[in-house]
N, C-alpha and C positions, 0 to 999 in steps of 0.2 A: 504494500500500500504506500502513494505517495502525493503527498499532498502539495502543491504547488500553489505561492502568493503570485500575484502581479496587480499592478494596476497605484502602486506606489510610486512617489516621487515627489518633487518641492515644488510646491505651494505659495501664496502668498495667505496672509490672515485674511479670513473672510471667505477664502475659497472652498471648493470642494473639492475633491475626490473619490473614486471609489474600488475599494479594493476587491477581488476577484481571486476564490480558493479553489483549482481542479482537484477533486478526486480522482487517484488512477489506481489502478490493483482493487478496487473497492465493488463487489456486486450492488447491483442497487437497493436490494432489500438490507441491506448492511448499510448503507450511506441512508437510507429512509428512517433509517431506526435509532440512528446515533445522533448523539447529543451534540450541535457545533456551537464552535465559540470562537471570537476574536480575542487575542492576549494584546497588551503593549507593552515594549518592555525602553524607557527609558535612561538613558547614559548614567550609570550608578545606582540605578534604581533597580526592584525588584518588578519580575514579570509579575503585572495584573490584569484581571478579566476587564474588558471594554466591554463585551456584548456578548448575548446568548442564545440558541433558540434550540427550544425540545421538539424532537417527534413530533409531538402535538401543535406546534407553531409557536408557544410560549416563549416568549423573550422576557428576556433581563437585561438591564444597562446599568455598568458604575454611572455611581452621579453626576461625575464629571462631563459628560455623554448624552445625558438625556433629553431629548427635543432637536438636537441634532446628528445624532447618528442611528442609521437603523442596520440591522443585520436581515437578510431574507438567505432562501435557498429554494437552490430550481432541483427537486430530487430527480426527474428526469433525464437532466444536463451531469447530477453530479457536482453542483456546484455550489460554494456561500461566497455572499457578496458581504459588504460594509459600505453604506453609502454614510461616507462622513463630508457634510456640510458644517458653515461656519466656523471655519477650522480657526484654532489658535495656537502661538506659538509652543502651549502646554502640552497641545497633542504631539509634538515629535515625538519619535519615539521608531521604535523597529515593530513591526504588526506582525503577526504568530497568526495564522489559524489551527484550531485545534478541533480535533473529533474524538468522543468516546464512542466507543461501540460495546453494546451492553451484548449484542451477541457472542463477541471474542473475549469479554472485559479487558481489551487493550485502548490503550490512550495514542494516537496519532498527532503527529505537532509537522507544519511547515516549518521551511527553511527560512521563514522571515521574509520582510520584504519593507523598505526604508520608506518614513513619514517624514520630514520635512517643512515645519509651516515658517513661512518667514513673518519679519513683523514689521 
């Protein structure tokens, strides 16, 4: 299984972006069932959850996050998105998506993909 970011890069404040996670190695009913999530992991800081969404479509957002960033997924495509609007120079940071799979109970992590906002 392998998870691939894109759709990163600098920004000015105020802008948007939006990040974009393939699943590969992953059957669909395995990517349908699993848990995804955006990480952010700022310069000296520890990786923290940005966004979430269950099987069920249920999302979560750190507070930081909330009214401007949403998370979705196309389980068809295989794919999570993060549309992050009103961006601020706070969001830099490197963007992780992450999937559990409650079928394998193994945890899945991308290779990252760089945030950017300028001010």
């Amino acid at each position: 299984v392998q998870l691939v970011e894109s759709g990163g890069g600098l920004v000015q404040a105020g802008g948007s972006l939006r990040l974009s996670c393939a699943a590969s190695g992953m059957i669909l009913s395995v990517f349908s069932s699993s848990t995804k999530a955006w990480y952010a992991q700022a310069p000296g800081k520890q990786r923290e959850l940005v966004a979430q969404i269950t099987p069920d479509g249920s999302t979560n957002y750190a507070d930081s996050v909330k009214g401007r960033f949403t998370i979705s997924r196309d389980n068809t495509r295989k794919r999570v998105y993060l549309q992050m609007n009103s961006l601020k120079p706070e969001d830099t940071a490197v963007y992780y998506c992450y999937m559990s799979s409650v079928t394998y109970g193994t945890d899945y992590w991308g290779q990252g993909t760089q945030v950017t906002v300028s001010s």
